[in-house]
C-alpha positions in Angstrom: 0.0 0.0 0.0 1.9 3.3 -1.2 5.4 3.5 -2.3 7.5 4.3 0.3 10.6 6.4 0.5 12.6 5.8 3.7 14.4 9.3 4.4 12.8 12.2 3.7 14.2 14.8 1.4 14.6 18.2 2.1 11.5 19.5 0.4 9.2 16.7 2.4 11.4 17.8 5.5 10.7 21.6 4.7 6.7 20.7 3.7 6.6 18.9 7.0 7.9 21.8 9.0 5.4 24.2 7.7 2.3 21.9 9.4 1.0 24.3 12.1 2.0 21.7 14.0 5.6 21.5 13.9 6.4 25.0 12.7 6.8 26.6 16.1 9.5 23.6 16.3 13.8 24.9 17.1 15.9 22.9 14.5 17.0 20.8 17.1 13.5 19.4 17.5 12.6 18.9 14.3 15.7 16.8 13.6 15.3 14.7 16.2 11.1 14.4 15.3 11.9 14.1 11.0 14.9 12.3 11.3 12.4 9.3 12.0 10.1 9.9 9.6 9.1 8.0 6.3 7.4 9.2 3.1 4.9 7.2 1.4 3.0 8.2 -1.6 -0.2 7.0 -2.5 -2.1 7.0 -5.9 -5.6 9.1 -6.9 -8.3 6.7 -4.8 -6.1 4.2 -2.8 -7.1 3.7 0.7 -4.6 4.9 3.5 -6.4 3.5 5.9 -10.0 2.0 7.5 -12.2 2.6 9.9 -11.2 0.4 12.6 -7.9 -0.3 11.9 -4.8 -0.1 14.2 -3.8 3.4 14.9 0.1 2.8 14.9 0.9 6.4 13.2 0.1 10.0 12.4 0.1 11.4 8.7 0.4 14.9 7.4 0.0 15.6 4.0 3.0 16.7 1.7 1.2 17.1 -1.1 -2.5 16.4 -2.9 -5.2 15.9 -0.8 -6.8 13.1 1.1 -10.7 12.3 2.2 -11.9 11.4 5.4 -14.9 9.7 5.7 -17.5 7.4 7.2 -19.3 4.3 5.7 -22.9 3.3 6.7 -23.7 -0.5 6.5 -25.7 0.4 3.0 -22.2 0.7 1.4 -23.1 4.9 1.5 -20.5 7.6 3.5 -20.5 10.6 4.6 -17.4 12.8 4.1 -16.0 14.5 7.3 -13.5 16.1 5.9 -10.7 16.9 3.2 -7.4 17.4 3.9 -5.1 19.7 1.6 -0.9 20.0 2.6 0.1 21.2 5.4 -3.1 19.5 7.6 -2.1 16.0 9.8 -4.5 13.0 10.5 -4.8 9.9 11.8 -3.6 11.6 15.6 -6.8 10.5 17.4 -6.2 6.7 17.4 -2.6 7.4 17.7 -2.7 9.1 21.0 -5.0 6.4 22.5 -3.8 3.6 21.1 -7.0 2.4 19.6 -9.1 1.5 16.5 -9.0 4.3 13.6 -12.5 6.2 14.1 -12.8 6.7 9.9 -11.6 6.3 6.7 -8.7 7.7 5.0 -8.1 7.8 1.2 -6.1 9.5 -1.5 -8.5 12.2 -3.3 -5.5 12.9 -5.8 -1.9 11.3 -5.8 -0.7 12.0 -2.8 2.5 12.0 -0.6 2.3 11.8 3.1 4.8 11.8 5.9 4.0 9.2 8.5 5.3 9.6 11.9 5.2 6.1 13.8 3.3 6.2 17.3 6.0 5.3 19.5 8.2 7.6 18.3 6.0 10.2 18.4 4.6 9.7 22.3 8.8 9.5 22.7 9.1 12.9 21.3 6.3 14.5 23.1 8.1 13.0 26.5 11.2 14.8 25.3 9.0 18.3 24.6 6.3 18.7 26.3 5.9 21.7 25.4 4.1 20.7 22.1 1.3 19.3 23.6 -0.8 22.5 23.8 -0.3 22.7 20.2 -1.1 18.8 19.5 -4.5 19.6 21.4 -5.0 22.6 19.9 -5.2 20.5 16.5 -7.8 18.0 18.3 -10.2 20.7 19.7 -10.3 22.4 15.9 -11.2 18.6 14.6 -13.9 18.2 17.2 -15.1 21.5 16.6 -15.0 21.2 12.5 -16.8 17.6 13.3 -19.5 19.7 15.1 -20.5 21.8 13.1 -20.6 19.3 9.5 -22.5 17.2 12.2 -24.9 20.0 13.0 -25.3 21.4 9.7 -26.1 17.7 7.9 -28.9 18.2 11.0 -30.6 21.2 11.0 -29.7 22.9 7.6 -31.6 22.3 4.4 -29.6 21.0 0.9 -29.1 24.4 0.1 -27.6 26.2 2.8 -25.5 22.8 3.6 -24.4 23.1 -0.5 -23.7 26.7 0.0 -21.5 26.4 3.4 -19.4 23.5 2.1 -18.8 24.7 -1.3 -17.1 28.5 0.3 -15.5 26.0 3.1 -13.9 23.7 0.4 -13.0 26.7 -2.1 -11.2 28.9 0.9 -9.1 25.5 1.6 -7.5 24.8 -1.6 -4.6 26.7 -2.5 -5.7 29.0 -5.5 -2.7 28.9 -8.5 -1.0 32.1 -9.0 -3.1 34.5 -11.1 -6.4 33.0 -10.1 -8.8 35.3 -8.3 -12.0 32.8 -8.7 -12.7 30.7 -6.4 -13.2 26.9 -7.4 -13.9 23.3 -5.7 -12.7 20.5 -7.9 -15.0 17.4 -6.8 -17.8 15.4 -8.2 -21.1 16.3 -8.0 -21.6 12.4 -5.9 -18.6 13.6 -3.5 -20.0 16.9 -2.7 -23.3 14.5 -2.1 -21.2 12.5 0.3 -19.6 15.9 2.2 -23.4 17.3 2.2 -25.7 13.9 2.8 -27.5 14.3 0.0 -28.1 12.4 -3.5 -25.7 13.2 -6.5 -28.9 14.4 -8.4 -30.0 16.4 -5.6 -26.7 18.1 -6.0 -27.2 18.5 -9.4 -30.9 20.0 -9.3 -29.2 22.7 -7.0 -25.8 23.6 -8.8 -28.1 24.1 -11.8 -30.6 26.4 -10.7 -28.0 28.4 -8.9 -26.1 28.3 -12.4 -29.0 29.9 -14.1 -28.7 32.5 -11.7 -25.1 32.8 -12.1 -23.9 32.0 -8.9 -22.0 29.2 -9.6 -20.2 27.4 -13.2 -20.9 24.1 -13.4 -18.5 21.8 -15.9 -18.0 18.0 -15.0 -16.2 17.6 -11.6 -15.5 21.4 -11.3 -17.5 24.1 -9.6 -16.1 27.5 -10.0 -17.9 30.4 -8.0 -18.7 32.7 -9.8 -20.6 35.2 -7.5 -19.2 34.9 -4.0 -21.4 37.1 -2.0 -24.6 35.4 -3.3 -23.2 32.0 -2.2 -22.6 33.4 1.1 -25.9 35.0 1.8 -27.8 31.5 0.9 -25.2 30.1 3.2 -26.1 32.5 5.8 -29.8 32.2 5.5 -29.9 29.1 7.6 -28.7 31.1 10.6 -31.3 34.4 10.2 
């Protein structure tokens, strides 16, 4: 599963370093804490890992992007979140020790550091002063898993569509030179991230492309007014 690269290079070292994690780390630290770490890169779609799973490491994302999700017994999911560089998962089940609580795949090819549990807890022994960041990082997960719990809840397709569409588009890094925002995912994944059908999805994306809110062309969605989307995402809380 993945290819894996024993010793990081210097541009996985340097990617690693910018994780808000680690970048309040002295060079000392981080070269005792990367010195240990291995790269593993993953194709578009492989699985990282399952829910339920041993929890023996920590990941954060190098490069591409990677889903988290949870599958219902009717083969369905729902999409908890998705990760862009810089962003580390799999830390829940590592700190405990237990079963991973989701899935993880590769949206895109991606390449992930993984930090081992052991050597991790060893490292947080050594520094405790990182802890307050390491919970910092938990408490922002619980809170994001909140609200997408809350919102799948209480909010109608439209307002949910609305919210996760500016959520997903303010993640990704834009490319130089590009002032639009855009979400590059199927209509059935933005179903999964919203719990709704792929042809709800569509039925909504469409009339708000008549309107001219939003450009619709196979698995992108580029935004194309920005303060409309955000007034029928704040609707739901009027």
């Amino acid at each position: 599963m993945g290819v894996v690269t024993r010793i990081p290079t210097d541009d996985a070292r340097r990617l690693l370093g910018e994780c808000y994690l680690f970048h309040e780390l002295d060079a000392d630290e981080r070269s005792v804490l990367f010195g240990r770490v291995r790269v593993r890169n993953y194709a578009a779609g492989e699985t990282i890992f399952l829910m339920g799973s041993p929890g023996d490491s920590m990941m954060a994302v190098l490069s591409g992007s990677v889903r988290i999700s949870v599958p219902s017994p009717d083969g369905k999911e729902i999409v908890l979140a998705i990760l862009q560089p810089k962003e580390i998962f799999g830390e829940i089940a590592l700190l405990d020790g237990k079963d991973r609580t989701a899935d993880a795949r590769a949206m895109t090819a991606c390449s992930l550091a993984i930090l081992e549990r052991r050597e991790v807890l060893s490292f947080l022994d050594r520094y405790p002063h990182v802890w307050p960041k390491l919970v910092e990082v938990l408490c922002n997960r619980l809170r994001n898993t909140d609200q997408h719990i809350a919102e799948l809840a209480l909010l109608e397709l439209p307002a949910r569509l609305a919210k996760a569409l500016l959520r997903l588009a303010n993640a990704e890094e834009a490319p130089a030179g590009r002032a639009t925002l855009q979400v590059q995912l199927s209509q059935r994944e933005l179903g999964n991230i919203c719990g709704a059908t792929r042809e709800s999805i569509n039925k909504c994306l469409r009339a708000w492309q008549r309107r001219g809110i939003v450009q619709i062309e196979e698995s992108l969605v580029t935004v194309a007014n920005r303060t409309a989307l955000e007034e029928l995402a704040e609707l739901a809380e009027r």
